[in-house]
Each structure stands twice: as C-alpha cells, then as structure tokens.
C-alpha positions in Angstrom: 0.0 0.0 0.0 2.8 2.5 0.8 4.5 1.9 -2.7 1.2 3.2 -4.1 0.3 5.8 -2.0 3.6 7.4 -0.9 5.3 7.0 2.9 4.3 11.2 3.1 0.5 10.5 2.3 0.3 7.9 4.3 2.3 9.5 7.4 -0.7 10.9 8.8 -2.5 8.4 9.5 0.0 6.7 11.1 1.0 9.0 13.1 -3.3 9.3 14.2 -2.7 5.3 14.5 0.3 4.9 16.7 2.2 3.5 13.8 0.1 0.5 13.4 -0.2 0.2 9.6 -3.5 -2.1 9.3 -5.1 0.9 11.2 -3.9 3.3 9.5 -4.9 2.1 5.9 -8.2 1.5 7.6 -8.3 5.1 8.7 -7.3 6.3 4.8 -10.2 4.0 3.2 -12.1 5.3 6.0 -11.5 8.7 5.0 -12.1 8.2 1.5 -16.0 6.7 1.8 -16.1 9.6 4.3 -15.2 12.1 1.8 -17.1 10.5 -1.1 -20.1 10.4 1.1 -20.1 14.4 1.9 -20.5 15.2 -2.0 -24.4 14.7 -1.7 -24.9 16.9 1.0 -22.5 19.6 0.0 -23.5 19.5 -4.0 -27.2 20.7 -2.6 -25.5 23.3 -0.5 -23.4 24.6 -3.3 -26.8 24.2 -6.0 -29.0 25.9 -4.2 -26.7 28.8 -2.7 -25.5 29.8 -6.2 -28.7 29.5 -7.6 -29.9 32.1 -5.1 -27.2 34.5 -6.2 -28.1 33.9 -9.6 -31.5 35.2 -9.1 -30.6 37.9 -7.2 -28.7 38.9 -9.6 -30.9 38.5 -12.8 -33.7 41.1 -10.7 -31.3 43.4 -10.5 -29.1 43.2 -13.7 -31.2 41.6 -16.2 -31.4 37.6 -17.5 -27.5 38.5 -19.1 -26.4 39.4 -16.2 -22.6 37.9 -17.0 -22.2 40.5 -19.6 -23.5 43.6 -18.1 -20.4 45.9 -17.7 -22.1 47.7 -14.0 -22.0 43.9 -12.4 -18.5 43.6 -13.7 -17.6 46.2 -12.6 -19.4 46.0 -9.3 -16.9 42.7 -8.8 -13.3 43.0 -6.9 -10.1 42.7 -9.0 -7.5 42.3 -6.2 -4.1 41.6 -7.7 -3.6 38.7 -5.6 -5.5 36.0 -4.5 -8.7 34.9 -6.4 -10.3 37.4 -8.4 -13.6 37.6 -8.9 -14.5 40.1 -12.0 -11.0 38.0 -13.8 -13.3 34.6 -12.6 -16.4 36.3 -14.7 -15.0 37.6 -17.9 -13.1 34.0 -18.5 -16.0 32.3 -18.1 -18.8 34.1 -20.0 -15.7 34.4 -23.0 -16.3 30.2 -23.6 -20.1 30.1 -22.5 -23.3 31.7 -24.2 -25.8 31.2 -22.1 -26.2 32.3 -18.3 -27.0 28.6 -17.4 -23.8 27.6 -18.6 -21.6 30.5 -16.8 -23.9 29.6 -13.7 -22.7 26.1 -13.8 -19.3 26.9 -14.8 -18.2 29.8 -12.0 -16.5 28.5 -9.1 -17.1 27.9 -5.7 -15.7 30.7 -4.3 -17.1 33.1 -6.9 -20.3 32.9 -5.1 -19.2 32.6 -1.6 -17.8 36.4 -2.4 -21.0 37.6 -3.5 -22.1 37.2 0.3 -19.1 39.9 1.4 -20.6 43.0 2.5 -19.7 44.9 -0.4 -23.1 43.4 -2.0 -25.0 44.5 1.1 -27.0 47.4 -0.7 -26.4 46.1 -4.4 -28.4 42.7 -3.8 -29.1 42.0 -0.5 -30.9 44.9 1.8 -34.5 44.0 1.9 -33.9 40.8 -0.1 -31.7 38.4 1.3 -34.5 37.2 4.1 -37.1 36.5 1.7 -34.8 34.6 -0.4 -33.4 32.3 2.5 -37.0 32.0 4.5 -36.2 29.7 7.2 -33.7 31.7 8.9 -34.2 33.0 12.0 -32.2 36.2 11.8 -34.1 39.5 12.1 -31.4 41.4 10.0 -30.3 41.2 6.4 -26.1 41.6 7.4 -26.3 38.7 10.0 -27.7 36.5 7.8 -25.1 37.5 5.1 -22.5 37.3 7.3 -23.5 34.0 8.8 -24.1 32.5 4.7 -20.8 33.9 4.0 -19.4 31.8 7.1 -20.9 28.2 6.1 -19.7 28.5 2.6 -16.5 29.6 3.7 -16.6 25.8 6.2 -18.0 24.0 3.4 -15.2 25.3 0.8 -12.1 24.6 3.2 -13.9 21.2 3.5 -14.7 21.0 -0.7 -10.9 21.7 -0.8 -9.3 19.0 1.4 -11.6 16.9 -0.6 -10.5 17.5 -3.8 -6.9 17.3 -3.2 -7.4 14.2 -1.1 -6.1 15.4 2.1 -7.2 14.0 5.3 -10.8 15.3 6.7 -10.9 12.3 9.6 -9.5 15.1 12.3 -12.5 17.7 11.3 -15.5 17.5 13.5 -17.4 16.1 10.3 -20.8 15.6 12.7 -20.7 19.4 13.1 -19.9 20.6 9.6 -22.4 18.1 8.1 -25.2 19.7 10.5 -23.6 22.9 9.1 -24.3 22.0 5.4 -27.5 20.6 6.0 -29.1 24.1 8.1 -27.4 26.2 5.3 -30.1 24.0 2.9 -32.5 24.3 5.6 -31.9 28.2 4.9 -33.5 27.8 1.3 -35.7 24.5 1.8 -37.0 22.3 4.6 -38.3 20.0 2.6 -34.8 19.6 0.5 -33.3 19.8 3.6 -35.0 16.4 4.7 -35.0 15.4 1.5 -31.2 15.2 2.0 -31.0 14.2 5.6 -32.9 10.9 4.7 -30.6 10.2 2.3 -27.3 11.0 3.5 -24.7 8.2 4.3 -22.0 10.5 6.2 -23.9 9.9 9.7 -23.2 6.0 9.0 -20.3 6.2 7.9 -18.8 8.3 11.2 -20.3 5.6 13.4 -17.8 3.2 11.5 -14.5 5.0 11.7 -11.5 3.4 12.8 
C-alpha cells in the first residue's frame, strides 16, 4: 500500500494510528467513503446557494447578467488572491448562455458575492425573503453567517479534492452545518437530504 500511495500521504494516518499500519490504511479508506459520502450533502449546498445569487442577480441586472459591464464592474479585481471580476470575464468568453456561466463559476465566486460589499447592491431588503427559514431579524447577519458556512463548506470541498485528510474535522458538526445552510432555502430539501445521506453511518464506523 505504501508503494502506491507514498510513505508522506500515508504519514498521517500513522501517526493518528500509533504506527500501526492495518489501522492506519483502515483510517485512509475510511477517509475516502467519508469524503465520497459528503459530495451529496454539499453539491445541494453549493446548488441551491449559487442559484440564489443567480437570481438575485438577474432582478437586478437583467437575464445576461454575466455581460452587463455595471456587475463587472461591481466585482473586486485584487491583484492577488482569487479574483472575482477576472473569474467572470473568462467564463462568459467560452459560454453563451447564463446557465452555462452559472454552472461553470467557481465555488468561491459565489461565496464572495455574500461579502458585504453586496449588502446594498443585492441583499438589503432581499436576502430574508430569499433564505426563509432563517431566524435572523437582520439582512447583514444573515449575510455574514451564509458567507461563514460557505466559507466551512469550501475549506472542506478543498481538502476533498486534493485528497487530504478530513478524519481530524468534527465532520458531525460541519455536516449539520451544510445541512441548516439548505435548511436556509428548503425544509423540505433539507429532509430530502438528511434521509438520504450516508455521512452519519459512515462516522459511526470509523477506525
């Protein structure tokens, strides 16, 4: 197993397993169900946040939203670091339809479009309506608090991705996290998705 997966990848979980080397491939398949099994919950999360954005923005800017020049230029362009308005004009330059950008913008495009910078352009007055089963009383918390989750559930999506190790993260909590941030748009997706999900299983069986 170590001549496929590397000594370094595998150090880890040793290290979590006292050195015992049955235990700790158990903990790296363990990992990887875990991991596989968080995609459901989290795809909804990611779905229906960015397709609250999207409507946001199409009642303020129009069904071409991606090409009108006041939203790009409403969009930070930091030199460093992910850039949002640079995220935008790449995409829409390869897709012609606002589906297609929609699907195509990544994660973290729409986690910034819950920064305060936003507040006034889309969500003032708005953003309660639009998430209904919250609880908060005003539109920044709730912003604030969106912005928060996403920014849990992309750190998460990351580690993922790059097949790092998750089985230290309190993955009880964050899943809870994902699923209230669906509750936010839909109770009845949000049950939808906790009668489906196989993460709770699976962290009854780690190693």
């Amino acid at each position: 197993m170590q001549a496929v997966l590397s000594v370094p990848r595998l150090s880890t979980y040793l290290a979590a397993c006292s050195g015992d080397s049955d235990t700790a491939v158990q903990l790296y398949l363990w990992n990887a169900a875990a991991a596989s099994s968080l995609m459901l919950p989290m795809h909804f999360a990611e779905v229906s946040t960015r397709n609250v954005v999207a409507d946001a923005l199409e009642s303020v800017y129009g069904t071409r939203w991606p090409w009108n020049h006041s939203f790009e230029f409403s969009l930070p362009s930091p030199q460093r670091g992910f850039n949002p308005r640079s995220e935008l004009v790449s995409v829409r330059s390869r897709e012609t339809t606002t589906g297609k950008v929609v699907a195509e913008l990544k994660f973290v495009f729409w986690q910034k479009m819950f920064t305060q910078r936003f507040d006034a352009r889309l969500w003032d007055g708005h953003i309660l309506s639009l998430f209904p089963n919250s609880t908060a009383t005003a539109d920044s918390d709730l912003r604030a608090r969106i912005y928060s989750d996403l920014e849990v559930i992309r750190k998460l999506r990351n580690r993922m991705a790059h097949h790092e190790p998750i089985f230290a993260r309190n993955l009880s909590a964050e899943l809870e996290q994902i699923l209230d941030l669906i509750e936010l748009r839909s109770v009845e997706v949000a049950a939808w998705v906790r009668a489906n999900e196989k993460v709770s299983r699976s962290l009854q069986t780690k190693p």
